[in-house]
C-alpha angles and dihedrals in degrees: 000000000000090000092046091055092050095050086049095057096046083052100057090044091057092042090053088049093054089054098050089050125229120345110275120255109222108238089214083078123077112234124250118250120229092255089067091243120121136248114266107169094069119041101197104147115110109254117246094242098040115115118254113261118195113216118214126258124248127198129213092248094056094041084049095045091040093053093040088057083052095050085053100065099041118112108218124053098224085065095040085052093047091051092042097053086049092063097038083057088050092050091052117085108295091203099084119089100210087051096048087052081056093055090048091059101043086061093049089047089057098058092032082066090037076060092050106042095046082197123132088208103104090348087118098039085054098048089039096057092048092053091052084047097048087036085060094047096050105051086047097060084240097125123132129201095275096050090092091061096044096058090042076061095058090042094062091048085057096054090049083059090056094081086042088051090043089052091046093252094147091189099108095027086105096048093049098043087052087052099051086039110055092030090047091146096059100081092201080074106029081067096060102073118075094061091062094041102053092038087063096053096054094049083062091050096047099049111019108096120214089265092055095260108145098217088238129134108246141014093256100051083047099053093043096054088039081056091043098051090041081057093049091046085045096061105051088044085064111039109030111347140281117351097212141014126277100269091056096046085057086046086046099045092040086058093044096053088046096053093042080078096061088058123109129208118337091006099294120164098225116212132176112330091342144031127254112243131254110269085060087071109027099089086063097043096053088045098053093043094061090059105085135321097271086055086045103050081038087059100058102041092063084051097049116097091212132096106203097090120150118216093227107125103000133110121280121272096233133058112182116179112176096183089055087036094219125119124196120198139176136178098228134310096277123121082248094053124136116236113192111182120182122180111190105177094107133064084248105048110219117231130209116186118175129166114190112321098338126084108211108174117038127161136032127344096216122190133188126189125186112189106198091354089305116117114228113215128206105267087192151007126292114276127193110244100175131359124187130179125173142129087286113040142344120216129189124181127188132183146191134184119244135188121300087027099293135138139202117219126201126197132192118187120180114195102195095189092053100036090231131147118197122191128182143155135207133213100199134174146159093207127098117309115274137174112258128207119197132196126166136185125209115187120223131205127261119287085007107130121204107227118196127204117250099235101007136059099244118123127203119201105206145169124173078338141002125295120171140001128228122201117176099224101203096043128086118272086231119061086226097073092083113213096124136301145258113218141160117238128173100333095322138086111232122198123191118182128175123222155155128246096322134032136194113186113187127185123199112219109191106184098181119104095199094068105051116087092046122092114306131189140137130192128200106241127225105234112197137193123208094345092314127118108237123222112242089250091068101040138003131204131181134193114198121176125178106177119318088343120101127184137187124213127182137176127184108214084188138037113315124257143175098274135160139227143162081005090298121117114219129178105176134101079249156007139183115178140150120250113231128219091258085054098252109128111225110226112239110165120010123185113188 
């Protein structure tokens, strides 16, 4: 009998060890050669007299949600499919051997194609989403033979990152800080870190300006590296502490409340013709939501698809840094806003206009300007002569000297109530009279098309529908006034405008959709001092009406006076307003 009750119990152990599979092999031990000779290119083996270091545990839910957020942002579908497949194999019950042999290729099918491609597009989010999955594997006791070669695989990615992390480049710094992180006690990863971290830390010390701008070229580049550095930040939160000092988590967050404001509906980055989708910005968003309550309740109003958000309690619209020469308006938090970016740190200012989910204009806002056949050339950088922000508009002006003692000046004026951008610039000079010729060049977004009006100068940017409405202020309503002329040409919108002495070339940008289809029309007002009618090249005024909606716009090319038109007196540089139904013009925006 005593023998009989050994020999069953015998029986049941070797049973439970057929189910589990073979006996895992720990991948934080290099696997043997065929020659019997061990591996000697990658210790890592843990030392003798190290201390002991406890990786963290990952579940299968956080290894699945944490792969799912990577396939989203991949390009191509083929990699957005691979990763895909690799998480939907992690979700699936770890328990069985022959699955777990699955999960084992399709890792090794990710970095097999990392080896193929040689790209660094989607290389780190590949080798990113097999470590979450070995890392799985392995603190689950899961681990087959060929684990140890998969992660002496990532290891050697992550030395080939070394020279990338030594330049700056900050591309592969996630990927390396997840492997030292969730494989600590290998020490041929724990030594890896600090490379990536500090590397990090000095690329947010290096571009981020003292408001929060990254000093990057487009909406789009600045809100992809913020993300990158908040997921940096993420992972060694989670798994071991902080990942850089004090003085880089307030750049960090200072970066990460500026670029909060580029972003569309639910949150989404936009680049080019889309939007990227929402995992690509989630990471930034949690993080920054947990950073006070105005971040918090601002958080949730960009994610909200509503648009009846109040402003009680949120960040501000605007966001204006001169020394990083970049301004950032909206028109509110809602999934319709307005978002108007201009970066004038270069001769030729960059523009960003988005409405909603849809970027429609994208590049640079380009300008040329001839007096007496000449053309007159920038002699210095943009500077900010005047910058307003209130309810009701916000105005930015910016200037910069040109040959024969003349400027050019450019406005941007953002109504939010009205969803109207209005963009002008100005040739002015206190030298003798010449004649000026102006052309400017407005980039627009990609797939966007430029529809002119048959008999009139109104132009309509469309794709599948209308999306914004262009009148040239200063121009006649009817192509046949002569003056000059507003086109659309290869993906842009060019106006040219004749003038004398002094020019002011204003361009009405309506962005809402709900107004265009109804009656249109806008008059060049006579502007007159002390009962005299005044020349163009000393004031301007404008009349635009879309509907039932009338607005005024006026612009002073000399010293300002006390003028009148329309029956108003103004005596400011400028003034935008609505008319009202009894014919007063209610002052929305004044610049003295």
């Amino acid at each position: 009998m005593v023998a009989t009750n050994e020999g069953r119990r015998s029986s049941r152990s070797g049973s439970k060890k057929l189910r589990r599979g073979p006996e895992p092999t720990p991948p934080s031990e290099s696997p043997t050669p065929t020659n019997g000779e061990p591996e000697s290119r990658t210790p890592v083996r843990r030392g003798a007299d190290a201390p002991r270091v406890v990786p963290p545990r990952v579940s299968a839910r956080q290894a699945d949600r944490r792969i799912k957020a990577l396939a989203a942002t991949v390009e191509t579908l083929d990699g957005r499919e691979r990763l895909r497949r690799l998480a939907e194999l992690v979700r699936k019950d770890g328990r069985n051997a022959r699955r777990m042999g699955f999960l084992e290729t399709a890792i090794g099918e990710c970095l097999d194609e990392v080896a193929r491609s040689g790209s660094s597009a989607g290389r780190w989010t590949s080798c990113e989403a097999a470590t979450w999955a070995l890392a799985w594997m392995a603190r689950t006791k899961r681990a087959g033979g060929s684990a140890g070669g998969l992660l002496e695989r990532l290891v050697g990615q992550a030395r080939a990152a070394q020279p990338l992390l030594a330049s700056g480049d900050t591309q592969p710094a996630r990927f390396v800080l997840v492997l030292a992180r969730l494989f600590m006690d290998v020490e041929a990863c724990r030594c890896l870190e600090a490379g990536a971290a500090a590397t990090v830390a000095a690329e947010i010390e290096r571009l981020v300006s003292a408001e929060g701008i990254p000093h990057l070229s487009g909406s789009i580049a600045m809100v992809e590296r913020v993300v990158r550095w908040t997921a940096v930040r993420e992972i060694a939160r989670d798994h071991g502490g902080g990942a850089w000092s004090k003085q880089t988590e307030r750049k960090w967050r200072a970066a990460a409340t500026a670029v909060v404001r580029l972003l569309g509906g639910r949150g989404r980055a936009l680049a080019g013709a889309g939007r990227m989708p929402e995992p690509f910005t989630a990471p930034l968003l949690d993080a920054l939501a947990e950073c006070g309550r105005r971040r918090e309740r601002t958080v949730r109003a960009v994610r909200r698809d509503r648009m009846d958000v109040d402003g009680q309690g949120l960040l501000g619209r605007d966001l204006h840094d001169p020394a990083a020469g970049v301004a950032i308006i909206r028109t509110g938090w809602d999934r319709r806003s307005v978002r108007v970016m201009l970066d004038y740190r270069h001769p030729v200012p960059r523009l960003e206009i988005a409405v909603g989910d849809r970027l429609l204009v994208d590049g640079p806002w380009q300008w040329e300007a001839w007096a007496d056949g000449r053309a007159v050339e920038p002699e210095a950088g943009w500077t900010v002569s005047c910058w307003e922000s209130d309810r009701k508009a916000s105005f930015l002006e910016i200037t910069a000297p040109l040959g024969g003692g003349r400027q050019i000046e450019r406005q941007v004026v953002v109504l939010p109530r009205d969803r109207v951008v209005l963009l002008a610039d100005a040739v002015t000079s206190a030298t003798v009279p010449a004649g000026l010729r102006y052309r400017g060049i407005l980039p627009l977004a990609a797939s966007l098309d430029a529809d002119s009006a048959a008999e009139t100068r109104e132009v309509i940017v469309a794709d599948t529908r209308p999306r914004m409405l262009a009148l040239p202020l200063a121009l006649s309503e009817w192509k046949a006034g002569g003056g000059g002329e507003l086109s659309g040409e290869s993906g842009t919108l060019v106006l040219s405008q004749e003038g004398t002495h002094r020019l002011y070339a204003p361009l009405w940008i309506d962005c809402d959709s709900r107004r265009m289809g109804r009656p249109l029309t806008w008059r060049h007002l006579t502007v007159a001092d002390s009962r005299i009618i005044l020349p163009r090249h000393q004031a301007a005024g404008f009349r635009v009406q879309s509907g039932l909606d009338q607005w005024l716009v006026y612009r002073a090319l000399d010293t300002a006076r006390n003028r009148t038109l329309l029956g108003c007196n103004v005596s400011c540089e400028f003034l935008v307003g609505r008319l009202r139904k009894s014919g007063e013009v209610a002052r929305t925006l004044e610049i003295q």
